[in-house]
Structure formats: structure tokens, C-alpha cells
Backbone bond lengths (Angstrom), bond angles and torsions (degrees), N, CA, C in turn:
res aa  C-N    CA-C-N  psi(-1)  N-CA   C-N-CA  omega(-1)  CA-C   N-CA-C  phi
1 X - - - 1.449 - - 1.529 111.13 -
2 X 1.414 132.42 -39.42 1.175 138.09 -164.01 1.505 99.30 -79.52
3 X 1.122 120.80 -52.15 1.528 139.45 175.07 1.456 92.05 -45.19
4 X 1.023 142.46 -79.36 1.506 150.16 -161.28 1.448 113.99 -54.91
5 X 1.441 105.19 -45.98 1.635 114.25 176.66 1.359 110.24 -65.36
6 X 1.413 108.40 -43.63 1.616 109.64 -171.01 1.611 99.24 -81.11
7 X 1.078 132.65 -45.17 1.314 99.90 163.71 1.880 141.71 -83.10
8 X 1.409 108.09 10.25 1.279 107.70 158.58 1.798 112.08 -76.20
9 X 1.098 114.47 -38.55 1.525 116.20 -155.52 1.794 95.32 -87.09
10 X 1.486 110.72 -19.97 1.433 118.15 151.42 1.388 139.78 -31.59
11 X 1.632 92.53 -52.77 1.494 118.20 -167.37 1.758 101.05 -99.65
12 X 1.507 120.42 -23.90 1.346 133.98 174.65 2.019 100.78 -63.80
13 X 1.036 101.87 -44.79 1.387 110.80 -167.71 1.619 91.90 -80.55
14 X 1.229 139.32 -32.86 1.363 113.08 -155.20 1.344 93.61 -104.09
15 X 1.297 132.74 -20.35 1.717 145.25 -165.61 1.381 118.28 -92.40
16 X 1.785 117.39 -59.22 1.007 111.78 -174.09 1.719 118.71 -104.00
17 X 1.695 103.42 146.17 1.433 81.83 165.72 1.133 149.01 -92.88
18 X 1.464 128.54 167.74 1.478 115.30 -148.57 2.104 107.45 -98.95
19 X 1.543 92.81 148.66 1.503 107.17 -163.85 1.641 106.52 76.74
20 X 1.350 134.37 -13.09 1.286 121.81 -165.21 1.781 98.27 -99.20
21 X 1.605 122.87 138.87 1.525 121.54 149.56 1.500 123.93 -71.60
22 X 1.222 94.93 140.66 1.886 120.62 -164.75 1.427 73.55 -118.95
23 X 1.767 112.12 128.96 1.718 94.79 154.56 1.446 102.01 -108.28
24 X 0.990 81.13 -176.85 1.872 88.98 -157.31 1.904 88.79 -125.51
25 X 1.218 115.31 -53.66 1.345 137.28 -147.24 1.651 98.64 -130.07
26 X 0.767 137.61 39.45 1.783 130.89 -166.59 1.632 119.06 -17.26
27 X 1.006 107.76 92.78 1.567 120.25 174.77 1.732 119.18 88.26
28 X 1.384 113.32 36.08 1.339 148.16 -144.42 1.783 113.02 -155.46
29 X 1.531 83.38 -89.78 2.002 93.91 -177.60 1.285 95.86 -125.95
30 X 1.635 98.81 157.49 1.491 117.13 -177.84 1.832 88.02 -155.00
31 X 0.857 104.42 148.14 1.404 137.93 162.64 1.863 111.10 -103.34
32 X 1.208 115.09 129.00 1.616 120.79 -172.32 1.528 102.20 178.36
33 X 1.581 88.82 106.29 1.561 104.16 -176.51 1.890 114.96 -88.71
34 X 1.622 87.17 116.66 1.744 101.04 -171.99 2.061 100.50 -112.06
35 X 1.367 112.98 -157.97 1.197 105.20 177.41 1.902 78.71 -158.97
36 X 1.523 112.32 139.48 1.598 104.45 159.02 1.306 96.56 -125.50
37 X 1.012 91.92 157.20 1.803 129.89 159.60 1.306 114.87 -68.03
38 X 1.078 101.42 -69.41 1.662 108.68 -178.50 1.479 130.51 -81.91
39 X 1.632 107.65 -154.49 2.003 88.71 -179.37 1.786 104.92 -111.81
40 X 0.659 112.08 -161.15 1.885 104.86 175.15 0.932 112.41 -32.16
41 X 1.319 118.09 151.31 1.221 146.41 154.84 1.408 107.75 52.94
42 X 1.072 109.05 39.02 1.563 122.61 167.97 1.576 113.95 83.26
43 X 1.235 97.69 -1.35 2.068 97.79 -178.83 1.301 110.51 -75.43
44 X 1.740 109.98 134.74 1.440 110.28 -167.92 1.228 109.82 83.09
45 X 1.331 132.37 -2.22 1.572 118.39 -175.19 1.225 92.37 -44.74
46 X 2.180 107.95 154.27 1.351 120.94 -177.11 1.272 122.27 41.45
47 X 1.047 133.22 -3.67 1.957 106.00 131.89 1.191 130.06 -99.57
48 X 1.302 107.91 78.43 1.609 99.06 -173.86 1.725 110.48 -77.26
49 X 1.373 123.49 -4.38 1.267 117.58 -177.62 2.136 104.99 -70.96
50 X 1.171 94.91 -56.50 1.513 122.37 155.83 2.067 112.25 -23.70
51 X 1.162 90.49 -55.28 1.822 97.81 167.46 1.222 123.15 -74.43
52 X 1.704 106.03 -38.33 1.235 112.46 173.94 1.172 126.49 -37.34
53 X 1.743 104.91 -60.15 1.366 134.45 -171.01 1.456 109.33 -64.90
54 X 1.416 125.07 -35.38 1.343 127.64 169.77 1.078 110.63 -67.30
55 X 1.462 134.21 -57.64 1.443 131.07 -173.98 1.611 112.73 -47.62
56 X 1.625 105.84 -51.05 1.815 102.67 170.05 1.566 90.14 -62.31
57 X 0.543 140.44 -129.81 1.471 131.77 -129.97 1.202 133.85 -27.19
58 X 1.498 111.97 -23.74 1.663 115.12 163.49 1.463 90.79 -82.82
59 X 1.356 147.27 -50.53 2.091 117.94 172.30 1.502 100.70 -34.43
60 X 1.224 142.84 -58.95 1.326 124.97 -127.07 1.505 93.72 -87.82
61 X 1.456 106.93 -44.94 1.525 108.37 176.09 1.349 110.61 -58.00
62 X 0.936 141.76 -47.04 1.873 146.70 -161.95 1.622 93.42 -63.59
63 X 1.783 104.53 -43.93 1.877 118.45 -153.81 2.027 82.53 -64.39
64 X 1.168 114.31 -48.58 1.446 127.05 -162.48 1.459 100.46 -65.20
65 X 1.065 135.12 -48.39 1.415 150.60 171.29 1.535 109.48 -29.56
66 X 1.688 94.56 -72.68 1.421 112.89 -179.93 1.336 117.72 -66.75
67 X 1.355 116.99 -20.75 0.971 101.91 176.00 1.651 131.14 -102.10
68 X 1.259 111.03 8.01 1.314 111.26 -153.51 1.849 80.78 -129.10
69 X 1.250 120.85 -35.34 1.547 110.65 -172.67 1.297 102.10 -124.04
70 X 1.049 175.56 77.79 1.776 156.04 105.48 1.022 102.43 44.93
71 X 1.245 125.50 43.24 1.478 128.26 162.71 1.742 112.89 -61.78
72 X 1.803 98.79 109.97 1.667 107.15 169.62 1.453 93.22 97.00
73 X 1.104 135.29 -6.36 1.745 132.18 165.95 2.141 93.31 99.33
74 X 1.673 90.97 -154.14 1.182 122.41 157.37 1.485 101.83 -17.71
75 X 1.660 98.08 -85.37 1.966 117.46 -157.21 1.079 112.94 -43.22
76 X 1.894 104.96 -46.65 1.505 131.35 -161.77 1.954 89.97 -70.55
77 X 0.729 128.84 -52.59 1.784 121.87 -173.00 1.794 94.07 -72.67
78 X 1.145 136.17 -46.01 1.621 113.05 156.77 1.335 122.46 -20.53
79 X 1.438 90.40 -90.46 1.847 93.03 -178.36 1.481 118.05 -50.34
80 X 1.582 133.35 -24.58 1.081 120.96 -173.16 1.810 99.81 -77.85
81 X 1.088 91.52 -16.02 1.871 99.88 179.49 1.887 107.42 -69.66
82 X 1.277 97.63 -53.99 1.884 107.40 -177.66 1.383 97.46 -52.27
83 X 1.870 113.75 -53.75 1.650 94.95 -170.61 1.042 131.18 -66.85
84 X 1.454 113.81 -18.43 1.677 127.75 -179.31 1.606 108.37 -86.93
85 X 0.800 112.84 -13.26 1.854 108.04 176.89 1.506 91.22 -101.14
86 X 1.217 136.29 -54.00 1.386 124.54 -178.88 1.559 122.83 -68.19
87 X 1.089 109.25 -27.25 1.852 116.56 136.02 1.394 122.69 -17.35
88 X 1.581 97.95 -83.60 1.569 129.86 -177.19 1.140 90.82 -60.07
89 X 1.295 142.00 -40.85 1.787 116.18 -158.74 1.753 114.14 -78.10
90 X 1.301 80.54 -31.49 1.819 99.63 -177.62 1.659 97.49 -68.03
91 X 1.263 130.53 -50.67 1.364 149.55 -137.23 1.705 99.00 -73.83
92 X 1.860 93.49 -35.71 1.444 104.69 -176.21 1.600 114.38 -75.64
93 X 1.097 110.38 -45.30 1.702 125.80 175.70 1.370 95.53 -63.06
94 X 1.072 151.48 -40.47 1.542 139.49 153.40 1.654 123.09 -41.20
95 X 1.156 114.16 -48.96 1.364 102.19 -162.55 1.570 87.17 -94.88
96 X 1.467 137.58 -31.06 1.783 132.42 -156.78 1.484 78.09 -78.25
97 X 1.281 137.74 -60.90 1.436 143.75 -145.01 1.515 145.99 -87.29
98 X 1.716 84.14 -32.06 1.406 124.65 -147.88 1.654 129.50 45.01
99 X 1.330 105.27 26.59 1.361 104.25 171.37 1.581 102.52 -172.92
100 X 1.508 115.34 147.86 1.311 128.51 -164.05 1.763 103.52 -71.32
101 X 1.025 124.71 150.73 1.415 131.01 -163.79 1.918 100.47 -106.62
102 X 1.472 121.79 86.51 1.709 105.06 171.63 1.502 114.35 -101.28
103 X 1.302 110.06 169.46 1.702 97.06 -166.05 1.519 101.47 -164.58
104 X 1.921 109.18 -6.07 1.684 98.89 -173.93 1.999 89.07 -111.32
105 X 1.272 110.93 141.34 1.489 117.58 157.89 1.646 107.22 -131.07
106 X 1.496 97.29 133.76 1.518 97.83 161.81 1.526 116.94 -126.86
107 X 1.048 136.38 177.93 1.038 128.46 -158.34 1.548 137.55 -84.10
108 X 1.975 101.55 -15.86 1.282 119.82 162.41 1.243 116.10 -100.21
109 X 1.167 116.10 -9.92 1.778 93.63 165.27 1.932 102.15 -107.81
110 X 1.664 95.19 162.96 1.561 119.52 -152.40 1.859 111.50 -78.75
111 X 1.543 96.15 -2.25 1.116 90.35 -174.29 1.774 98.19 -162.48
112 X 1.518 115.85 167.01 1.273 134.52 169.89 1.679 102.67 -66.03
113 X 1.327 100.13 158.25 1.493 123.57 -168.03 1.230 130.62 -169.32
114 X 1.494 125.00 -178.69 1.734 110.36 -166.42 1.633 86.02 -145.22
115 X 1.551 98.31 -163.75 1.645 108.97 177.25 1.460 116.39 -77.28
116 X 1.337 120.51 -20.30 0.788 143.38 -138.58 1.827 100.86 -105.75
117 X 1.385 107.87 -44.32 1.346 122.66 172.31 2.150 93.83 -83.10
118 X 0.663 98.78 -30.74 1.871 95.63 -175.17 1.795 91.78 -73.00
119 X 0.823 124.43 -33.29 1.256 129.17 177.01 1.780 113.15 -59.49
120 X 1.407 102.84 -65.08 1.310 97.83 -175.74 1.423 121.44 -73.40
121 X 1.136 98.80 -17.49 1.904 105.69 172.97 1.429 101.85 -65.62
122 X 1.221 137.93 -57.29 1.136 144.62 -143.09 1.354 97.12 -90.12
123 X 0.977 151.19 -38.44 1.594 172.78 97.66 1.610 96.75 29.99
124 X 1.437 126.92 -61.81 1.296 131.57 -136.34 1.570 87.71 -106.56
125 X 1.702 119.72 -32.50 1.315 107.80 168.82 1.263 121.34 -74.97
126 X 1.609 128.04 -37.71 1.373 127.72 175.66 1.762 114.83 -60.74
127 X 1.401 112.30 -19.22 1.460 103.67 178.48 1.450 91.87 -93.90
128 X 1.089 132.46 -30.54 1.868 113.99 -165.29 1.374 89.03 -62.41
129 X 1.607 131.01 -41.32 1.444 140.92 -158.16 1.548 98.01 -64.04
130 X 1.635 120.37 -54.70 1.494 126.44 -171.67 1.616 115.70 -69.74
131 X 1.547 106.77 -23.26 1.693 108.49 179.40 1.555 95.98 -95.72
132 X 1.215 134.82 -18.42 1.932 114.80 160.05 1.578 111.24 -74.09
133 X 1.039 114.22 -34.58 1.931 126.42 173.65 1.370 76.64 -46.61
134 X 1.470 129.71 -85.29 1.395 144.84 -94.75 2.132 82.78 -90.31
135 X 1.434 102.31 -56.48 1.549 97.52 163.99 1.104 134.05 -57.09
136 X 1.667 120.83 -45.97 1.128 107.48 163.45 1.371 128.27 -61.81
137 X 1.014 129.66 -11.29 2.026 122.97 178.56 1.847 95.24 -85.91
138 X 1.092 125.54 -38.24 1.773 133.08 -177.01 1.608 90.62 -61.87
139 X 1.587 139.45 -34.29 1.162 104.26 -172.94 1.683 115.71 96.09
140 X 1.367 112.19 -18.73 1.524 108.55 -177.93 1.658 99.92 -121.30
141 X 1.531 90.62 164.26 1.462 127.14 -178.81 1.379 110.14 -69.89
142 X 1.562 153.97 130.00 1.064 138.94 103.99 1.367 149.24 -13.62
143 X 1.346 113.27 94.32 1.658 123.07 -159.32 1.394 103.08 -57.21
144 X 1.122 95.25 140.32 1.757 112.27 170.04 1.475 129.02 -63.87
């Protein structure tokens, strides 16, 4: 995943130009190379050192997670894998850059993004998906 991110946002930086739409998909996908500071949807804009520092610490906790419990089986160590490489990919464009590199927009989601953010989204739904699996086969309820 890290490998992949860092070289899409590679080829985003050397290809497209920046603030301008590339469509890709006409009224669908666009490609438009921005840089944030902050984490989604604009929270934290301009401290990205501040994000930085959060993101390591949600890796180390997630790394600790995975490693110490199999939380969600199989799936559940997937997604804890997507969020931690899409972590790391962002984590890297922070410290080489000082700011995360996005470059894909489509038209239903609210904001620009990378592989790296497609990663952790997808990550956070496949484990919510593997810890209801993971309860439902145990047989018990989720406390209120």
C-alpha cells in the first residue's frame, strides 16, 4: 500500500497541474493536484505537524492492536493493515513535504483524496464489517 501511494502521488506531482481539473471521467472523476495540511475535510488545516503526531500514534496503537489481539479474525488484521499503510503513506508526505499530496476528486465524496486516504476509509469499513462478523459468530450482544 505505501509503495503504491507513494508512487501515485509521485506521478500526481510530476504530471498534473496543481489547482487545475484533469477529467478523467467527465462529470464523475477529476484528477486536481492540491497539498493539505490538515486531516479530512479540512480539520486541522495548517498543522500538519500536529496530524503528524496523531497519525504516529494512532500507527503505534492500531500496530499494538494487531498485534497483540486478532481483533475481527483474518479481515479484521486486513483492515488494520489498509489503515496502517494508509497512515504511513500520508505520514510520509508530512515529514518529506510537510503536507499530504491529494490529486483524485469525484463527485460524491466532499473532498479531494489519495490512495492512501482510499485506504483508510476502506480499512475502517472492512473492520467495523469483521468486528459485527466477529460478534455475530461469538453469539453475544454489544453493550450499550
Amino acid at each position: 500500500m505505501l509503495i503504491a501511494d507513494q508512487a501515485s502521488k509521485g506521478w500526481a506531482r510530476a504530471s498534473l497541474p496543481e489547482g487545475r481539473d484533469v477529467a478523467v471521467i467527465p462529470g464523475w472523476l477529476w484528477y486536481r493536484l492540491l497539498t493539505n495540511t490538515g486531516a479530512t475535510l479540512g480539520v486541522l488545516s495548517g498543522h500538519s505537524q500536529l496530524v503528524g503526531i496523531l497519525s504516529l500514534l494512532i500507527v503505534a496503537a492500531l500496530a499494538i492492536v494487531a498485534i497483540r489481539a486478532q481483533v475481527g479474525g483474518a479481515l479484521g488484521m486486513i483492515a488494520l493493515g489498509a489503515i496502517i499503510g494508509g497512515a504511513l503513506g500520508n505520514l510520509v508526505d508530512r515529514v518529506r513535504l510537510g503536507a499530504v499530496t491529494d490529486f483524485i476528486e469525484i463527485r460524491v465524496w466532499p473532498t479531494d483524496f489519495n490512495l492512501a486516504d482510499a485506504a483508510i476509509r476502506l480499512g475502517v469499513v472492512i473492520f467495523l464489517i469483521a468486528l459485527l462478523i466477529e460478534v455475530a459468530r461469538s453469539g453475544t450482544k454489544p453493550s450499550a
